[in-house]
C-alpha positions as a Markdown table, in Angstrom:
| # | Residue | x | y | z |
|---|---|---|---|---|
| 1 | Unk | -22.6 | -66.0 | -41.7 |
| 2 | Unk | -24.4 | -64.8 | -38.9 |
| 3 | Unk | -28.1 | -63.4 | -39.0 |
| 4 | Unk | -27.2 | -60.9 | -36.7 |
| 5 | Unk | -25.0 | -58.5 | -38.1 |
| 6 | Unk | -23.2 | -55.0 | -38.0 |
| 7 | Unk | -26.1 | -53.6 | -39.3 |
| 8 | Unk | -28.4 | -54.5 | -36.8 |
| 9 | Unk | -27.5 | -51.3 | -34.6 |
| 10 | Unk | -27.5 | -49.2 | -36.9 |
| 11 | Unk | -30.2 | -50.3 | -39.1 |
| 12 | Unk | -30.1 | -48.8 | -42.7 |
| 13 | Unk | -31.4 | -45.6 | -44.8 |
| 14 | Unk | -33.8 | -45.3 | -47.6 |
| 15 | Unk | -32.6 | -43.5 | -50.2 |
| 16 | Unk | -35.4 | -43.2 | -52.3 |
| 17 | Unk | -37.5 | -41.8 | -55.2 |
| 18 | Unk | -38.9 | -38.5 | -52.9 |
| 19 | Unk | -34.8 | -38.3 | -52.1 |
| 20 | Unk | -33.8 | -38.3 | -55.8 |
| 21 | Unk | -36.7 | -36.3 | -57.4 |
| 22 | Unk | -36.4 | -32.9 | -58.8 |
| 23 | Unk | -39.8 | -31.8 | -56.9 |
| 24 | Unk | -39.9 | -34.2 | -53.8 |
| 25 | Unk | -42.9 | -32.0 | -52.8 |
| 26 | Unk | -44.9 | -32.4 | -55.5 |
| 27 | Unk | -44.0 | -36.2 | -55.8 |
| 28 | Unk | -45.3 | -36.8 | -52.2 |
| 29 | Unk | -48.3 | -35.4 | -52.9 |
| 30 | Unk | -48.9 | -37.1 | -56.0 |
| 31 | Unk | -48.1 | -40.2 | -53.7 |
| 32 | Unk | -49.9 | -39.3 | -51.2 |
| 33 | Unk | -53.4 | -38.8 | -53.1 |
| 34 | Unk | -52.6 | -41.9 | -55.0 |
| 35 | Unk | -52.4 | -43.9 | -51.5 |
| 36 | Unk | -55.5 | -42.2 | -50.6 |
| 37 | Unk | -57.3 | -43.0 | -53.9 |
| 38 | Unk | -56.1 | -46.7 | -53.3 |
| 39 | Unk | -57.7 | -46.5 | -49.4 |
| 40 | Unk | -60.6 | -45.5 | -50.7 |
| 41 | Unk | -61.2 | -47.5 | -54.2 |
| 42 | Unk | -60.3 | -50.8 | -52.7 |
| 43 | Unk | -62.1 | -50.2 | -49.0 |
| 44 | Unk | -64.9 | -48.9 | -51.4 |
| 45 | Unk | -64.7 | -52.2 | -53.5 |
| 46 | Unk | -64.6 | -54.7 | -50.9 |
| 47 | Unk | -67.4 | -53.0 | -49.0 |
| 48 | Unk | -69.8 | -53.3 | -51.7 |
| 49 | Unk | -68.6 | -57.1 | -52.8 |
| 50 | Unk | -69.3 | -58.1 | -49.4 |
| 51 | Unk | -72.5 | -56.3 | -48.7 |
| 52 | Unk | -74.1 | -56.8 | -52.2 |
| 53 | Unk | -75.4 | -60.5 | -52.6 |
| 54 | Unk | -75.7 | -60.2 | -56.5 |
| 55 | Unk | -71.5 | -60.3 | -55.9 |
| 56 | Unk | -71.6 | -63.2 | -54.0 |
| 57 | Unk | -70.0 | -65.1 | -57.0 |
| 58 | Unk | -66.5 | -66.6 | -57.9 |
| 59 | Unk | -65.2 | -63.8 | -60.0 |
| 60 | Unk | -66.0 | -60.6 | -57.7 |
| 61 | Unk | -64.8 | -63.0 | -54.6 |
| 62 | Unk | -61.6 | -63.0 | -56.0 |
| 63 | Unk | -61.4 | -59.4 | -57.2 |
| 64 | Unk | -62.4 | -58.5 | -53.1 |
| 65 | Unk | -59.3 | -60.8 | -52.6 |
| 66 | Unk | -57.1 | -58.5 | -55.5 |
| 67 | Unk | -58.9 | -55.4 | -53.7 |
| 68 | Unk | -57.1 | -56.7 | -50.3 |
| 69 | Unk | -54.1 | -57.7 | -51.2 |
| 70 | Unk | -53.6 | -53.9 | -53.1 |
| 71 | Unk | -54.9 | -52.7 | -49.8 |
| 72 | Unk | -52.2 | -54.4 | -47.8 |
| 73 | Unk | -48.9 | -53.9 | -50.4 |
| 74 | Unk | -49.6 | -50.5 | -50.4 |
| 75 | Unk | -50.0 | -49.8 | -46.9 |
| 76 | Unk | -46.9 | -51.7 | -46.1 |
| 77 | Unk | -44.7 | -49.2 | -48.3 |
| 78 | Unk | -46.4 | -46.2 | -48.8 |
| 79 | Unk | -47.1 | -44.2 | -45.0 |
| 80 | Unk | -43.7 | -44.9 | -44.5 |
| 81 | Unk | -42.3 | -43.3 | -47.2 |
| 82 | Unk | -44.3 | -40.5 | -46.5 |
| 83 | Unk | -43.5 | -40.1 | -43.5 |
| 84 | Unk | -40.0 | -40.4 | -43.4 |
| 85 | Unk | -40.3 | -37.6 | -46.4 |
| 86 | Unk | -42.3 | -35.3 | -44.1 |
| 87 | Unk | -40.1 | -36.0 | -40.9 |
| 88 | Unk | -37.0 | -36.4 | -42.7 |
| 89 | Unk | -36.0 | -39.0 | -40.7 |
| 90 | Unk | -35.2 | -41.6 | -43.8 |
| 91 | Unk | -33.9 | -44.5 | -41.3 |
| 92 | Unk | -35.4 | -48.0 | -40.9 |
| 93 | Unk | -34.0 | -50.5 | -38.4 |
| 94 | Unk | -32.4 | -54.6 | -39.4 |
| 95 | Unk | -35.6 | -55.7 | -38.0 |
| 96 | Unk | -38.4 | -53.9 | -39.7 |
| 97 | Unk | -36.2 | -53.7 | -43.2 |
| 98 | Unk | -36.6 | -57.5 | -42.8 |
| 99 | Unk | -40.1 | -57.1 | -42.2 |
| 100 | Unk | -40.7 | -55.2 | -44.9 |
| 101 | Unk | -39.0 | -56.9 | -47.4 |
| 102 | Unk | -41.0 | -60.4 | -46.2 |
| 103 | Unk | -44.6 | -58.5 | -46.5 |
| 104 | Unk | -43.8 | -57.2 | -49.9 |
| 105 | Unk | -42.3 | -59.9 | -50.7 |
| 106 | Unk | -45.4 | -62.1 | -49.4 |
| 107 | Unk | -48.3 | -59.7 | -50.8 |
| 108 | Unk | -46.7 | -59.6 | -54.4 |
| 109 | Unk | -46.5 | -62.9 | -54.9 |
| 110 | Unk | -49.9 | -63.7 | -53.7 |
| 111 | Unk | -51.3 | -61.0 | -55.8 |
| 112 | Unk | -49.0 | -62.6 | -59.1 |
| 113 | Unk | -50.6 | -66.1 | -58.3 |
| 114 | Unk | -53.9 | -64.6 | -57.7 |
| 115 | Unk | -54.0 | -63.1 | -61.3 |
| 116 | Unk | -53.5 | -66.4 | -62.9 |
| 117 | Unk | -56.5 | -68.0 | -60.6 |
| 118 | Unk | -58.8 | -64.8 | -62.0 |
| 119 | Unk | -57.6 | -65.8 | -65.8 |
| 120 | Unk | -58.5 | -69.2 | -64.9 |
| 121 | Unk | -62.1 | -67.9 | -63.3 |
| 122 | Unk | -63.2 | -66.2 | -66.5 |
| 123 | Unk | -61.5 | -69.2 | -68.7 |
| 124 | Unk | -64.1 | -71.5 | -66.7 |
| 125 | Unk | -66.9 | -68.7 | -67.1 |
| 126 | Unk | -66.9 | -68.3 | -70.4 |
| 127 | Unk | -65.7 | -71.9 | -72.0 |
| 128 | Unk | -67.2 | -74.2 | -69.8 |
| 129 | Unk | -70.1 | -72.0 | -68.4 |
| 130 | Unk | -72.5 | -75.1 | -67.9 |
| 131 | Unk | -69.7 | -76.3 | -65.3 |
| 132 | Unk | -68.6 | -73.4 | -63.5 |
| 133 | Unk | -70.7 | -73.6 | -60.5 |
| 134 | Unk | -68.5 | -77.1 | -60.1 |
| 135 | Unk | -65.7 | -76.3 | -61.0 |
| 136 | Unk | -65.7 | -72.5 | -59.4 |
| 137 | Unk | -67.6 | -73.6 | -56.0 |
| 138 | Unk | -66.2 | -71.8 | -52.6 |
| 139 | Unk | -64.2 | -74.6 | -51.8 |
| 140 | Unk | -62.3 | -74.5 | -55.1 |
| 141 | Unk | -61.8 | -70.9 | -54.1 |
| 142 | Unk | -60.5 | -70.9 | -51.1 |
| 143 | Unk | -57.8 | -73.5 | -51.9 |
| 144 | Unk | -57.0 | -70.7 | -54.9 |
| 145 | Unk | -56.7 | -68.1 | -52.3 |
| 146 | Unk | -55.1 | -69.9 | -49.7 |
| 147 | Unk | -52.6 | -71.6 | -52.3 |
| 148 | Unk | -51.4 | -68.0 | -53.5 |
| 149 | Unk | -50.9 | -67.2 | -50.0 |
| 150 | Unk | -48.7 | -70.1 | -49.1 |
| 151 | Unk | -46.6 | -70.8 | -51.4 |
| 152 | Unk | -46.2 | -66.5 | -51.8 |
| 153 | Unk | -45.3 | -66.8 | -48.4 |
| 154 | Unk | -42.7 | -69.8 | -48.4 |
| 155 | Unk | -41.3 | -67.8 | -51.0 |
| 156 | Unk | -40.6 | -64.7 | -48.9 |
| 157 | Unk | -39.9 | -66.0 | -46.3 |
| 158 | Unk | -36.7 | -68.2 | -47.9 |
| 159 | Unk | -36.1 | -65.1 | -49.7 |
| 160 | Unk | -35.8 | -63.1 | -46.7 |
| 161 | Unk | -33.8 | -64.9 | -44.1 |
| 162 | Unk | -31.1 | -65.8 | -46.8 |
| 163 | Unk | -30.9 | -61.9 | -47.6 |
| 164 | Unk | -30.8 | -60.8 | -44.2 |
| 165 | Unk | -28.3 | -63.2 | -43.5 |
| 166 | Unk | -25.5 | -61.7 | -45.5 |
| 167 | Unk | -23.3 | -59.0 | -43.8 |
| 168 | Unk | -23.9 | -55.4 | -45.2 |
| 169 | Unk | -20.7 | -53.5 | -45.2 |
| 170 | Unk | -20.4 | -51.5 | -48.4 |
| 171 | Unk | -22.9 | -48.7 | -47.2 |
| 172 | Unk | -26.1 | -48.3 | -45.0 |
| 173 | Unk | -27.7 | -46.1 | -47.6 |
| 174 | Unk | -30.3 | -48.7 | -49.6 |
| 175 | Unk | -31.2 | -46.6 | -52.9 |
| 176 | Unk | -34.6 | -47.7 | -53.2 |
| 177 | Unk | -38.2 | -47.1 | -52.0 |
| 178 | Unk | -38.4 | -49.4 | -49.5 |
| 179 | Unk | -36.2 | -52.7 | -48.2 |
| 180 | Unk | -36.3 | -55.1 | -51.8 |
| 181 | Unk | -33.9 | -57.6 | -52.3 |
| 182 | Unk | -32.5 | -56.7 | -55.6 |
| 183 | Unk | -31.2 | -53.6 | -53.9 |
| 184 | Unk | -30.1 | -55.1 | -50.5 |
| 185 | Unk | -27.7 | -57.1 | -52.0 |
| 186 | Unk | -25.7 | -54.3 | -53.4 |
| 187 | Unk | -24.6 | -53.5 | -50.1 |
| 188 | Unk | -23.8 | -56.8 | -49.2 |
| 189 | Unk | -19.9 | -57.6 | -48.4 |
| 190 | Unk | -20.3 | -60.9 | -49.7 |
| 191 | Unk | -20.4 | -62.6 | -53.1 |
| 192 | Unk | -24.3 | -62.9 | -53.7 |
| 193 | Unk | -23.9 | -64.0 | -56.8 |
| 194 | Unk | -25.3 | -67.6 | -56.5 |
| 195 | Unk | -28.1 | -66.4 | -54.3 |
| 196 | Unk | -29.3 | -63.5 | -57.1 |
| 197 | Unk | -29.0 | -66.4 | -59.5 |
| 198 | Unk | -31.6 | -68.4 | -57.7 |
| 199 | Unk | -33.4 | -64.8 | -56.9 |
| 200 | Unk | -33.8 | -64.8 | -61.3 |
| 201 | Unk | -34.9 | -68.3 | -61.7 |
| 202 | Unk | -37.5 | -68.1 | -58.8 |
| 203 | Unk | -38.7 | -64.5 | -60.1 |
| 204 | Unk | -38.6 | -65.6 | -64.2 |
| 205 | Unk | -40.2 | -69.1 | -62.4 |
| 206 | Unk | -43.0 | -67.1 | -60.3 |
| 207 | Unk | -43.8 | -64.5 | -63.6 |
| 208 | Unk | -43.6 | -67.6 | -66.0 |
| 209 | Unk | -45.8 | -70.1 | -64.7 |
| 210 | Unk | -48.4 | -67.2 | -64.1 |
| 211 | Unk | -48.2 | -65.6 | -67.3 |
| 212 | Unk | -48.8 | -69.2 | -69.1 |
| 213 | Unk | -51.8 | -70.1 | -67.6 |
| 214 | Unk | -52.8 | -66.4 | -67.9 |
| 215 | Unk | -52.3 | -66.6 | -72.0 |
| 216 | Unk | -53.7 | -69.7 | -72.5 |
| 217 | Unk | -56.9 | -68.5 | -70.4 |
| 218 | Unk | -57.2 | -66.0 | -73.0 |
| 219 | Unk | -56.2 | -67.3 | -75.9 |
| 220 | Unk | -59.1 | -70.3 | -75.3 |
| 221 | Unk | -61.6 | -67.2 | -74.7 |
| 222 | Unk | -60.4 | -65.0 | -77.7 |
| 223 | Unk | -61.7 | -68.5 | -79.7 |
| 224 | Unk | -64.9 | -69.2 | -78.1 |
| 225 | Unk | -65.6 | -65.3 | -77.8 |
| 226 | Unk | -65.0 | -65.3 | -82.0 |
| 227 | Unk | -68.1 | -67.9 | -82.3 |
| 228 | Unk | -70.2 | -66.3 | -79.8 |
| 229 | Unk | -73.7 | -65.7 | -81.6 |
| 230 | Unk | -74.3 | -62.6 | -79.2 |
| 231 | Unk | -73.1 | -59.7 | -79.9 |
| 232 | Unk | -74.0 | -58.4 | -76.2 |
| 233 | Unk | -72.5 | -62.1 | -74.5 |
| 234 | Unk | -69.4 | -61.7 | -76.7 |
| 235 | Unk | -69.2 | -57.6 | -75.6 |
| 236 | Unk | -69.1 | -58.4 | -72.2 |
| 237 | Unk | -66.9 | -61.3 | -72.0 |
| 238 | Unk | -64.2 | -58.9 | -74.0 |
| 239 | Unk | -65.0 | -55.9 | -71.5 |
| 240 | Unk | -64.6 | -58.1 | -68.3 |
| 241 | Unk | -61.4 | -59.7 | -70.0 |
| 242 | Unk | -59.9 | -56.8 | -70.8 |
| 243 | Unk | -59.6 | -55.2 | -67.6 |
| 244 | Unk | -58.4 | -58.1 | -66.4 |
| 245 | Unk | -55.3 | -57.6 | -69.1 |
| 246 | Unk | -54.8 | -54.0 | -68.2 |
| 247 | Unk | -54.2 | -55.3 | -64.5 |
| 248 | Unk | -51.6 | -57.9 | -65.8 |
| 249 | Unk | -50.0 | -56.2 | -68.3 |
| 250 | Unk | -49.3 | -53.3 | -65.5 |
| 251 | Unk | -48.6 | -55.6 | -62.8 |
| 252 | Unk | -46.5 | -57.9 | -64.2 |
| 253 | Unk | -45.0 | -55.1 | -66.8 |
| 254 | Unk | -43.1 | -53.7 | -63.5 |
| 255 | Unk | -42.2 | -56.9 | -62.4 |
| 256 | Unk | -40.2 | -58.7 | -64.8 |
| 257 | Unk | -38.1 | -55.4 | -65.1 |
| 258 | Unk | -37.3 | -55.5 | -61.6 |
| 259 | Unk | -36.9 | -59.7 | -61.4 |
| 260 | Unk | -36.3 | -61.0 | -64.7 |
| 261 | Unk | -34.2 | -58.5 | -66.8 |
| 262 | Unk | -30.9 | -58.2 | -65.1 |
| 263 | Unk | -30.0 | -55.4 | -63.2 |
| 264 | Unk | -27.2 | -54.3 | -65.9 |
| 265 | Unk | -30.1 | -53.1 | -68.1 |
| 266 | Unk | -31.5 | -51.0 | -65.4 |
| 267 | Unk | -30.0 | -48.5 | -62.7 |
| 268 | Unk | -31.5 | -47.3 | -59.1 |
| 269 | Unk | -33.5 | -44.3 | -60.5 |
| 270 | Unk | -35.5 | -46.7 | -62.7 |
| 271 | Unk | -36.1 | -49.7 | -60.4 |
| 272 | Unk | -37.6 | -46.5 | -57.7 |
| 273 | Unk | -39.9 | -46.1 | -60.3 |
| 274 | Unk | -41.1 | -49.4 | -60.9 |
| 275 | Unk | -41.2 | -50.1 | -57.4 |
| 276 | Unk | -43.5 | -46.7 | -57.3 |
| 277 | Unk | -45.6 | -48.2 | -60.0 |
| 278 | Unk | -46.4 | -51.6 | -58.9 |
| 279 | Unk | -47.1 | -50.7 | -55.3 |
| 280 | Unk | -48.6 | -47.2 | -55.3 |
| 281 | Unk | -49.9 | -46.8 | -59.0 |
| 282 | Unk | -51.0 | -50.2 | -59.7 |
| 283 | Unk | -53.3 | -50.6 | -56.5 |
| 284 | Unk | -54.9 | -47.2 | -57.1 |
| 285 | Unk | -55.9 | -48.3 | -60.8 |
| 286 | Unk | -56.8 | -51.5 | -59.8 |
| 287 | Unk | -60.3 | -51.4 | -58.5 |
| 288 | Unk | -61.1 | -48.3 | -61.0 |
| 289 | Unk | -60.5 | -50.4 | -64.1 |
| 290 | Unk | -62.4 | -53.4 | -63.0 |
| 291 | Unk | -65.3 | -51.4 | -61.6 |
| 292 | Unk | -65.8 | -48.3 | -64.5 |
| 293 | Unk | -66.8 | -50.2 | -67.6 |
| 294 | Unk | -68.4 | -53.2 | -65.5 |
| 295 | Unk | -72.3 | -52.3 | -65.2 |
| 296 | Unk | -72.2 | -55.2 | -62.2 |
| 297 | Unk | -70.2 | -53.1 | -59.8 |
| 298 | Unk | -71.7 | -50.3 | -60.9 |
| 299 | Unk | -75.2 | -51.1 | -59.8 |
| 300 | Unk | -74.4 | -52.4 | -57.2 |
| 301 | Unk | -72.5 | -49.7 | -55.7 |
| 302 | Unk | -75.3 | -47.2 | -56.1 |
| 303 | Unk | -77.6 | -50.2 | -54.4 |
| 304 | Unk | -75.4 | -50.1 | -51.5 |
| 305 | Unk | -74.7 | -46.3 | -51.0 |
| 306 | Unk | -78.8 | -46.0 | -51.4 |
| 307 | Unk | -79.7 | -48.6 | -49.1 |
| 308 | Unk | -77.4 | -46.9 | -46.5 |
| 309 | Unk | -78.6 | -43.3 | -47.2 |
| 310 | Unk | -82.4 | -44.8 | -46.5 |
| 311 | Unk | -81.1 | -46.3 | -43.3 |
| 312 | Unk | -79.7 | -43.2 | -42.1 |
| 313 | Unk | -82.5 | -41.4 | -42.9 |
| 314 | Unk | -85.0 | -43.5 | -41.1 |
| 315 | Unk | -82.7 | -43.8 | -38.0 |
| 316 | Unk | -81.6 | -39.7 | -38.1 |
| 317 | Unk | -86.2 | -39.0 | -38.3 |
């Protein structure tokens, strides 16, 4: 098969959710403030994590990493969409539906490894608190970061090329969001049935592994929080862990519909909507349930936004 197909001249057209919806108008601009909110939320996150040093710490390291990764999936998908609502001009060429799919494909799984790491993070803090400046220090991670990264990104990319490899002759019209594989291969010409069996294990392998170390995180807190003799120590351990669920359960939630339960038990309509959750919804939430009931973030948000209204105010006298 050659990578360089029939469809590369005429590229292909999104068919999605704002196409399909009863009140396209009033779902872009639900979109469209949700994608602003996520802007915000996240740039408003990271900015404080980086310029508050009471955040210089493992946990709020990797939530600025969370914060960025949101920041980029959303960005990838989202102006697009609404664009090509606005201008409707729904069209996106071989080229940049394969660069799409990669970065989505990239950023996601990053973002799925990246959860387990946080699980692992509070696991450590709570546990084994008399070690975690060991076993948490920055070089620890960084490999966590970098790992998700890497082997997200070996993923994509072998997800990708073998995709976009496959001649598309059934239609140009990809009902869907954005370019993802699951609904690529519908319009394939080919039998992809050994390839979307290796898609399943890979996804159900990439959600599994996650998901274990995520539960068993927990599970070893749930213990140690029930013999906590604080009432305060064990309230905050449960509040920090359970925004951390809230994230997973949404995150992943959308997920293993879209990977893991065949696509028999779902149609187009309902994967746009998944796809709408986990990379519009989700990134919006994100930084609003970590940062509301967490006093940390709190503080030192108003820290920040006062010590730069003082130096304004000296600088505008």
């Amino acid at each position: 098969m050659e990578f360089w197909n029939s469809t590369l001249g005429s590229g292909f057209i999104l068919v999605g959710i704002l196409d399909d919806s009863g009140y396209p108008e009033l779902l872009c601009a639900a979109i469209t403030a949700l994608y602003t909110l996520a802007l915000t939320s996240n740039g408003l996150l990271l900015l404080v994590i980086t310029m508050d040093a009471q955040l210089h710490v493992p946990m709020y390291f990797l939530l600025g990493q969370l914060s960025l990764m949101d920041l980029f999936l959303t960005s990838v998908i989202t102006p697009k969409a609404i664009l090509d609502f606005l201008l409707k001009d729904n069209t996106i060429s071989f080229g940049g539906c394969a660069l799409q799919m990669f970065l989505e494909l990239a950023i996601g799984g990053a973002e799925d490894l990246l959860l387990a790491f946080m699980a692992y993070d509070r696991y450590v803090a709570i546990c084994h608190p008399l070690k975690y400046t060991i076993l948490m220090r920055p070089v620890v991670c960084w490999l966590m970061v970098t790992a998700s990264w890497f082997l997200a990104f070996q993923m994509a990319l072998g997800f990708t090329i073998t995709t976009m490899h496959y001649s598309f002759c059934k239609s140009r019209q990809i009902r869907h969001l954005f370019c993802e594989t699951p609904p690529l291969l519908k319009l394939a010409c080919a039998d992809t049935s050994n390839f979307e069996l290796v898609v399943y294990l890979v996804g159900v392998l990439m959600l599994i592994l996650p998901l274990t170390v995520i539960f068993f995180s927990y599970a070893w807190i749930l213990f140690t929080v029930f013999y906590m003799p604080s009432n305060e120590g064990r309230k905050k351990a449960l509040v920090t862990c359970s925004s951390h669920m809230t994230v997973v359960g949404m995150y992943y939630g959308a997920l293993t519909v879209m990977y893991v339960i065949p696509s028999s038990y779902h149609n187009s309509k309902q994967e746009n909507i998944l796809s709408v959750f986990y990379t519009v919804v989700t990134p919006a939430l994100n930084p609003l349930i970590y940062s509301l009931r967490n006093k940390e973030v709190t503080g030192a948000l108003r820290r920040v936004l006062g010590n730069t209204c003082c130096h304004y105010t000296v600088h505008s006298k």
